[in-house]
Every structure is written in C-alpha cells, then in structure tokens.
C-alpha positions in Angstrom: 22.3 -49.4 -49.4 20.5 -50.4 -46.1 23.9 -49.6 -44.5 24.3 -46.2 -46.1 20.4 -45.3 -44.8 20.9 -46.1 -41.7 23.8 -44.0 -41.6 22.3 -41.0 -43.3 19.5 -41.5 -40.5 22.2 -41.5 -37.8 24.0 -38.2 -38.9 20.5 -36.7 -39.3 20.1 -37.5 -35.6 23.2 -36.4 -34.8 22.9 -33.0 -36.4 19.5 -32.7 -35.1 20.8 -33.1 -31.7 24.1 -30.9 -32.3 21.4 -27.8 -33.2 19.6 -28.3 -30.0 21.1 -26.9 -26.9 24.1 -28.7 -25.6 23.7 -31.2 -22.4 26.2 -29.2 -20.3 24.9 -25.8 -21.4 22.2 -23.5 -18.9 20.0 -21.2 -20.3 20.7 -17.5 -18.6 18.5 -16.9 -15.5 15.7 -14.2 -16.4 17.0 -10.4 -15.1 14.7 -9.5 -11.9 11.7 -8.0 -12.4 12.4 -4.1 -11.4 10.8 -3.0 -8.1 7.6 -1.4 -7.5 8.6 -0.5 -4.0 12.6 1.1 -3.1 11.2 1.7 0.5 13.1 3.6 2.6 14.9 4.8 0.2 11.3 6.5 -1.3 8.1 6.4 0.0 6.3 6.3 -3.3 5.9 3.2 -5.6 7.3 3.0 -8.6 3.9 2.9 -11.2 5.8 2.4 -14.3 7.2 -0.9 -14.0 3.8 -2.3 -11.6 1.1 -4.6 -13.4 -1.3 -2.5 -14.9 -4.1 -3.8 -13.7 -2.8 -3.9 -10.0 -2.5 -0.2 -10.7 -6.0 0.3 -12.1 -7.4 -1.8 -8.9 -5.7 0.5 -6.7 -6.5 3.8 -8.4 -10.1 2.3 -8.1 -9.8 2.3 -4.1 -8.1 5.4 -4.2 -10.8 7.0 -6.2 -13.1 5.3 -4.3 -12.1 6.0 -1.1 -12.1 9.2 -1.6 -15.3 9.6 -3.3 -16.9 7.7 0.4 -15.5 10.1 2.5 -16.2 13.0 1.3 -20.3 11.1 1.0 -20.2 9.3 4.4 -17.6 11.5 6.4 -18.5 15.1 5.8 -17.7 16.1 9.4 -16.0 14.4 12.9 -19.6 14.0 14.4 -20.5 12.4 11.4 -18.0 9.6 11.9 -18.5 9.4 15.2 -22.4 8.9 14.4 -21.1 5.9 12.2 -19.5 4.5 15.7 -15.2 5.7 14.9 -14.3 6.4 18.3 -11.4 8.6 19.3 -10.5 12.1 20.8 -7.7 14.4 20.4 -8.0 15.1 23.9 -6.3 11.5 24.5 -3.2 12.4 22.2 -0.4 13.1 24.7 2.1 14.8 21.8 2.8 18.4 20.2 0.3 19.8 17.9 -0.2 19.5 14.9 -0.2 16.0 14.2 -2.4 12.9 12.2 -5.1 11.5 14.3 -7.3 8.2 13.7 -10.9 8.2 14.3 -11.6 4.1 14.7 -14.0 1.7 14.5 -12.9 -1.9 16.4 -16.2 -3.3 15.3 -15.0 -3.0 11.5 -12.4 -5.9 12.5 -13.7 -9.1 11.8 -16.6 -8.0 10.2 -15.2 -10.2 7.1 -15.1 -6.8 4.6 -11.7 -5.8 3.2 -10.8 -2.4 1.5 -14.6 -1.4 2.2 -15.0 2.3 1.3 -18.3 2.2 2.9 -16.3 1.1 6.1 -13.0 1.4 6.6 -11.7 0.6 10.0 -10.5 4.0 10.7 -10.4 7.2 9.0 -7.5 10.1 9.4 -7.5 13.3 10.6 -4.8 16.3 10.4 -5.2 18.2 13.9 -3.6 21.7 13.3 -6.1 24.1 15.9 -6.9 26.1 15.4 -8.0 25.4 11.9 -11.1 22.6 12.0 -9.7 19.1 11.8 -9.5 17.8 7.8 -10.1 14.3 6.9 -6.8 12.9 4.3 -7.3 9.4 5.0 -9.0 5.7 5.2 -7.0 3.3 6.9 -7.7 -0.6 6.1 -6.8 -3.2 8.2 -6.2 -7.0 8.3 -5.1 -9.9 10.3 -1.1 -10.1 9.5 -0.4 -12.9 6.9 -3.8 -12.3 5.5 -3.4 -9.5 3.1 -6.0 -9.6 -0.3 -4.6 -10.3 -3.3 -6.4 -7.2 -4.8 -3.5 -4.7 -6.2 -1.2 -6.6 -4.1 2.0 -5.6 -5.6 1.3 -2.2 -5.6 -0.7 -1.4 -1.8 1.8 -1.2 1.1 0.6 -3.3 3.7 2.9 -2.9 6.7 2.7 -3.5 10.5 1.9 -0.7 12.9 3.3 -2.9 15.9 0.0 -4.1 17.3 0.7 -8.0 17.3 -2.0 -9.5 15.3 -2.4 -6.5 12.2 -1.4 -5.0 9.3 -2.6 -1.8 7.6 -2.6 0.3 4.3 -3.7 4.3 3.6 -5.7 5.7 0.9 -4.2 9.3 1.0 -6.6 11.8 -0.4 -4.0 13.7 -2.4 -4.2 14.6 -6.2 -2.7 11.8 -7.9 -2.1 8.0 -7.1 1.6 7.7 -6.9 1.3 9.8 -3.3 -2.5 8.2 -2.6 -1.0 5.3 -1.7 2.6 6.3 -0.4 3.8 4.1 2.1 4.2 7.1 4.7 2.0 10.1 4.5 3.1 12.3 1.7 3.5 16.0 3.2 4.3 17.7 0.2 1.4 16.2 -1.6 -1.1 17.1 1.3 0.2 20.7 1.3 -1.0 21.0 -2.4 -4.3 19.4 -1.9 -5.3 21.2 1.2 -3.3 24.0 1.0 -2.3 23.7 4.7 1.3 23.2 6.0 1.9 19.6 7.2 4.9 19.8 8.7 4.9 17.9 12.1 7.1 18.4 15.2 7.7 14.8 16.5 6.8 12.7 13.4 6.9 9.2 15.4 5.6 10.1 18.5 2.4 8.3 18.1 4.5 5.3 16.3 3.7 2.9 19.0 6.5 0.1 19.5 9.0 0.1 16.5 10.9 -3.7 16.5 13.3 -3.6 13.3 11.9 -3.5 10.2 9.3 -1.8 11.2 10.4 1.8 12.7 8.9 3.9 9.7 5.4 4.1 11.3 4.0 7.8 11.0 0.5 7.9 11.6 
C-alpha cells in the first residue's frame, strides 16, 4: 500500500510537471510595441498608439505654450523687453523664412519646458506682412532630455555640440503642435498666411548624418 502511494504521488508529480511548460520549450517574444514616431518618413507622431498620459502632458505644454505667448509675447518689442535677442537684419537667406528670437540666459537657468520662459520663441518673417509668432522652442543639454511626455516630444539636435531642442507649434491641433519639422500646411490654416519657403535649410546650420532635417 505504501508502495502503491508513493507511486500515485510520483505520477501526480509527473503529470503536474507534464502540464507545465516543457524544459526545452521558449515562450514567444512579445510583438514590438508600434511606433509613435516613423520620422522621415512623417513628420507627425503617431497619437493613437503613444501612452496616454504622455499625450495629455504634452497637449498640456502645447496648450500652455500657447496660452504664454499670446500673455507674455504680444509683440517683437515685447520679447525683446523680456531680454530674446535677435534681428532679421542678421539672416543672410531669401525671404520669407522662420526666425528665433533667443534668450542665452534661459540656458542653465535649471527650468525645463518653462512657458513663462522658453529659451527662444519663433517668428515667420514674410514682409511685408508684420512678423507672427508660431513657436516656443525648448532647449536642453544633449543626453539630458526630461522624462515629461518623453515618448511623444521630439527632441533632436540642431548641430550646436552641447544641445538638443523641441517646438511647441501654435497650430490647431496637437498631432502638428508638436511635429518634428514645422508643419506648413497646418500654419497655413491657423494663420491663414502662405508658408511656403524658398531655401528650407538654409539656416540649418551644420547637418552631420542623422541629423540633416533641421528647418528652423
């Protein structure tokens, strides 16, 4: 009887172990997570398969910024009051083009995505019609990007050794509010302007590979 237990205890074992999944068996690798950014292939992120709360953070910044400019950035002289430095006069390149009004003392002042201050603010230059505002640029030290949004705001180098960078485009909707180049279609529709531009990467600066979509 002892014998039989014991036996009855080892099949139980056994079939125990049979239903559980075999040593030499792997279980299938999870599918890849779909892609919020297919850059260059588009310059928009993909919203639908982001986190949603990266998406709310960044709509919140978009909104945000947006909401701050049109407060603290009414006109160029007030910017310039608020110490962005910059003149269009400088800008050696066909008209009409984007132009960057920037503060260097917004640096390393240890605020990042501050709509109160971002460290430059974006112009469209099309004279003769006055200069519009469609941007806040933030910037970082490379390799420090924030965590806030972070798989949906397109940080990306504009060639300066040390920086990286990300727009908050004043358009109508997110998806182009935070494109990775500036959306010209969109801005068209918002400011009812045409925003075609002759020499897109003029002011690109230097373009090493991997990084030859500036256009700012």
């Amino acid at each position: 009887m002892s014998v039989s237990l014991k036996r009855m205890v080892c099949v139980g074992v056994t079939v125990v172990a049979a239903c559980a999944v075999p040593a030499n068996a792997q279980e299938p690798a999870p599918a890849p997570a779909p892609a919020v950014w297919n850059f260059p292939a588009s310059i928009y992120p993909d919203l639908t398969v982001a986190p949603p709360e990266d998406v709310a953070d960044a709509n919140r910044l978009w909104v945000r910024s947006k909401r701050s400019a049109k407060k603290l950035f009414p006109t160029v002289a007030a910017a310039r009051k608020k110490g962005y430095k910059g003149h269009v006069s400088k800008i050696n390149r066909p008209k009409p083009f984007f132009f960057h009004l920037r503060n260097t003392k917004l640096h390393d002042d240890g605020r990042e995505l501050d709509v109160r201050h971002p460290e430059a603010i974006v112009y469209w230059y099309d004279p003769p019609r006055p200069m519009v505002l469609v941007a806040f640029m933030y910037r970082v030290r490379e390799g420090s990007e924030p965590a806030y949004a972070r798989s949906v705001l397109p940080w990306h180098s504009h060639c300066d050794g040390w920086s990286v960078v990300m727009h908050t485009w004043f358009t109508n909707d997110l998806r182009s509010g935070i494109a990775r180049k500036p959306p010209r279609p969109e801005f068209s529709e918002a400011f009812g302007r045409d925003f075609g531009d002759p020499t897109p990467d003029s002011a690109s600066g230097c373009q090493p590979k991997g990084h030859d979509d500036h256009d700012d």
